[in-house]
C-alpha positions as CSV (number, residue, x, y, z in Angstrom):
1,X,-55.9,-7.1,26.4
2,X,-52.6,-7.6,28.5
3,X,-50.0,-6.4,26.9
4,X,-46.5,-8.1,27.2
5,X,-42.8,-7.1,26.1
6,X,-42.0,-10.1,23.5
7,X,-38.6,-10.8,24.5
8,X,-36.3,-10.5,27.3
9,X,-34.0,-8.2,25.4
10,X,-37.0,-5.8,25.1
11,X,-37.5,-5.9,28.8
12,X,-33.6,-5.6,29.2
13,X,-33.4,-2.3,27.0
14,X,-36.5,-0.9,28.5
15,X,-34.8,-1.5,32.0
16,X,-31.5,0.1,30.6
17,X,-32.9,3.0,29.6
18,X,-35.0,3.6,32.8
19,X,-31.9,2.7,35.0
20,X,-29.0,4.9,33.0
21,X,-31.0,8.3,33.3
22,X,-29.5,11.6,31.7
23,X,-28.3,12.2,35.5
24,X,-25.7,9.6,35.3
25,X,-24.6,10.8,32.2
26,X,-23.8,14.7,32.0
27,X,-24.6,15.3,35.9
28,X,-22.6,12.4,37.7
29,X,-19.0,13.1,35.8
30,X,-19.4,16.7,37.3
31,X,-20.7,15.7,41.2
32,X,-17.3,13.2,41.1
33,X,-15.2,16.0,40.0
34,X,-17.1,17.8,42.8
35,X,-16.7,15.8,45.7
36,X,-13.3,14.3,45.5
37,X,-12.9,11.6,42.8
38,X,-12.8,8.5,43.4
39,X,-13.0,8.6,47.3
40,X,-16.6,9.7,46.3
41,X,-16.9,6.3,44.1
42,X,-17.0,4.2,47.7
43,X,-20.1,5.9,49.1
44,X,-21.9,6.1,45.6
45,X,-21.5,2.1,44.9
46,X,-22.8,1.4,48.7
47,X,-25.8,3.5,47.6
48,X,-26.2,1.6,44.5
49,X,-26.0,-2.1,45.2
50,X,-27.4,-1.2,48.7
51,X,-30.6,0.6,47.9
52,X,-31.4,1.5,43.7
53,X,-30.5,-1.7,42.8
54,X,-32.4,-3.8,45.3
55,X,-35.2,-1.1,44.9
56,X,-35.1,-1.6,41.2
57,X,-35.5,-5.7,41.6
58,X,-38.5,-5.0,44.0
59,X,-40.2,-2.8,41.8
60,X,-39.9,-5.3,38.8
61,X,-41.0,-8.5,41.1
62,X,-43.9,-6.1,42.3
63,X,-44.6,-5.6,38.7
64,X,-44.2,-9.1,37.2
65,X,-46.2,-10.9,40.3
66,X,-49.4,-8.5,40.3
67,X,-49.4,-7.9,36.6
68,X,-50.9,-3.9,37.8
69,X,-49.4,-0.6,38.0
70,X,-47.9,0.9,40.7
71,X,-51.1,2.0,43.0
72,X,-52.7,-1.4,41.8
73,X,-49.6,-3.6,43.4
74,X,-49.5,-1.4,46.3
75,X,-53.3,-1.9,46.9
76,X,-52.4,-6.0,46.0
77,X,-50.1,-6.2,49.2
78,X,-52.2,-4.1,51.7
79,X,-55.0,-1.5,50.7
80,X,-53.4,1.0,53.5
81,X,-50.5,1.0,50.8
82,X,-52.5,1.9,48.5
83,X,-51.1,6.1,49.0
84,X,-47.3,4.8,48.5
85,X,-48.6,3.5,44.9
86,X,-49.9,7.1,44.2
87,X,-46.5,8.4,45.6
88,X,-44.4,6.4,42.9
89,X,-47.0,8.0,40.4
90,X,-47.0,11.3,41.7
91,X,-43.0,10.8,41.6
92,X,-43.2,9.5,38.1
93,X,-44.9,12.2,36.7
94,X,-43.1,14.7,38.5
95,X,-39.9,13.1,36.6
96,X,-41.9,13.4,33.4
97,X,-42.2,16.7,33.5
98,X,-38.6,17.3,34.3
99,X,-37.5,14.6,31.1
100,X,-40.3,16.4,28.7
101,X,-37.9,19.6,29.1
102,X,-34.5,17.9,28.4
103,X,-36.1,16.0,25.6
104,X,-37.5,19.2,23.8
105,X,-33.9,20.9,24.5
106,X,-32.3,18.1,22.5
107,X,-34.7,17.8,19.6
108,X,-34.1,21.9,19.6
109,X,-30.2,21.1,19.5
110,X,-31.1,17.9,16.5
111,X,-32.7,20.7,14.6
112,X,-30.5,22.8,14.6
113,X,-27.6,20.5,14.0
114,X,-29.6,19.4,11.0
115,X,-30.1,22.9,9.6
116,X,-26.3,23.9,10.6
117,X,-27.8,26.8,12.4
118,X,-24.4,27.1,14.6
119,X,-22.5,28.6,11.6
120,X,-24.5,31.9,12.0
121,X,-22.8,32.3,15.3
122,X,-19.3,33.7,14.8
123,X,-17.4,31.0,17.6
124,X,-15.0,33.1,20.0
125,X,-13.1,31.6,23.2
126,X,-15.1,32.3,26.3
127,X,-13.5,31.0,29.3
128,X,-11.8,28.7,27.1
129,X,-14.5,25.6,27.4
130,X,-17.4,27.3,25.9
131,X,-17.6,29.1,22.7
132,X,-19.8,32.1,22.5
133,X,-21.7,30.6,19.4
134,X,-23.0,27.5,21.8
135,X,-23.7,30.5,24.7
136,X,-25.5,32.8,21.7
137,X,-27.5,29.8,20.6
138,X,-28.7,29.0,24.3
139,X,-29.4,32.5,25.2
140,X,-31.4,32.8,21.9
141,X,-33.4,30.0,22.5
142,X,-34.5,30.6,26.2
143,X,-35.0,34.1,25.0
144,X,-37.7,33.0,22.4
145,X,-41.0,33.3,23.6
146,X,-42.3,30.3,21.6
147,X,-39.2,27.8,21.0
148,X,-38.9,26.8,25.1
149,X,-42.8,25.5,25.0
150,X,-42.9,24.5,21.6
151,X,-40.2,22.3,21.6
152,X,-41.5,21.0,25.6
153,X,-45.1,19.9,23.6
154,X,-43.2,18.3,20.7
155,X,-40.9,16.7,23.7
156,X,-44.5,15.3,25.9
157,X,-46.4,14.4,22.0
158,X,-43.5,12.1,21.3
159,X,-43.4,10.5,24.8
160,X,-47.4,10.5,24.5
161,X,-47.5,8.9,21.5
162,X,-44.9,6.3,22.5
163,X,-46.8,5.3,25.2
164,X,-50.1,5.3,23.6
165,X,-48.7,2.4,20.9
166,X,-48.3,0.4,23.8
167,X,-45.4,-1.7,24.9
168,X,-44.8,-3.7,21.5
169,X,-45.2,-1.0,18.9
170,X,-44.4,1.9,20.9
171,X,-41.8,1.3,23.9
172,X,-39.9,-1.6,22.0
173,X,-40.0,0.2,18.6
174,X,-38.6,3.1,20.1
175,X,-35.9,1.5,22.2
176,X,-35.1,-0.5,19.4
177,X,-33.4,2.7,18.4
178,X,-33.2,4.7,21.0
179,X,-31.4,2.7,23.4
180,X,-28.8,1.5,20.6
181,X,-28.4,5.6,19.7
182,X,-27.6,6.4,23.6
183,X,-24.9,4.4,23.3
184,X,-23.4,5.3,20.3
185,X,-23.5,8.8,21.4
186,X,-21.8,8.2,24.4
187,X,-19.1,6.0,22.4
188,X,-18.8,9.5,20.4
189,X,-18.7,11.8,23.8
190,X,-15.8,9.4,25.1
191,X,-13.8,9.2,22.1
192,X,-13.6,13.1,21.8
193,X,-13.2,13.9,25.1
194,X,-10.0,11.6,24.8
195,X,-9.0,13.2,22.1
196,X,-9.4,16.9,23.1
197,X,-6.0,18.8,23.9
């Protein structure tokens, strides 16, 4: 059976959170700071409305016309396309590997919020942005033989699982939340980084 997203503002949070990426959150403030400011802004929206955007819309239409995954549209247009199909999967999965790591990090950094593990860590200045409990923590946990690939398994079961509900009760439960949480967080990140001295 075909499964559907049931409203257009499940398809628009599911598109939000593919689109907004971790990249454009803790990587992009740093590349700007990088390469200039806002002289850097210029080439970066020509990128974006010239090519990821229009790429994006493509990639839906291919979707929404064919009704197939990415080597079955591919294949639907032209069979010799059929290996550009497999490259968006091969590409996909290669990102899923990368997104199964940052996800087990930060259920590693919710557990330990949760169990207020940080105030074993005596906090010192160290190079006056980091303190040496959050450096202590880190080093501790790559350290661990265990915690690194325990926390990747829990990070590809939860994404497994996710996906195996299917799009109603798995990827529009989950954005229900999640999607709504990413921005809270980020309302959080911008008010304290105001607010810092």
């Amino acid at each position: 059976m075909e499964e559907r997203f049931t409203s257009r503002w499940s398809l628009l949070l599911a598109a939000l959170g593919m689109a907004i990426g971790t990249g454009n959150i803790w990587r992009f403030p740093r590349i700007i700071a990088q390469n200039g400011g806002a002289p850097f802004l210029i080439p970066w929206f020509l990128f974006l409305f010239l090519w990821s955007i229009p790429l994006l819309i493509i990639e839906f239409g291919m979707g929404k016309k064919t009704r197939m995954g990415t080597i079955g549209a591919f294949a639907s247009m032209d069979r010799r396309l059929t290996w550009m199909g497999g490259f968006v999967g091969f590409c996909t999965l290669a990102i899923t590997f990368y997104y199964s790591v940052v996800t087990g990090w930060c259920f590693r950094y919710t557990a330990a919020s949760f169990a207020d593990i940080f105030s074993r860590f005596h906090p010192l200045p160290l190079g006056g942005l980091w303190g040496a409990a959050t450096l202590d923590f880190w080093n501790t946990f790559i350290a661990s033989r265990w915690q690194p690939v325990a926390f990747l398994l829990l990070g590809i079961l939860f994404g497994s699982w996710i996906i195996y509900r299917g799009i109603v009760n798995g990827i529009e439960k989950a954005n229900r939340i999640l999607i709504p949480s990413l921005f809270i967080l980020l309302i959080i990140a911008a008010v304290r980084a105001v607010t810092l001295p």
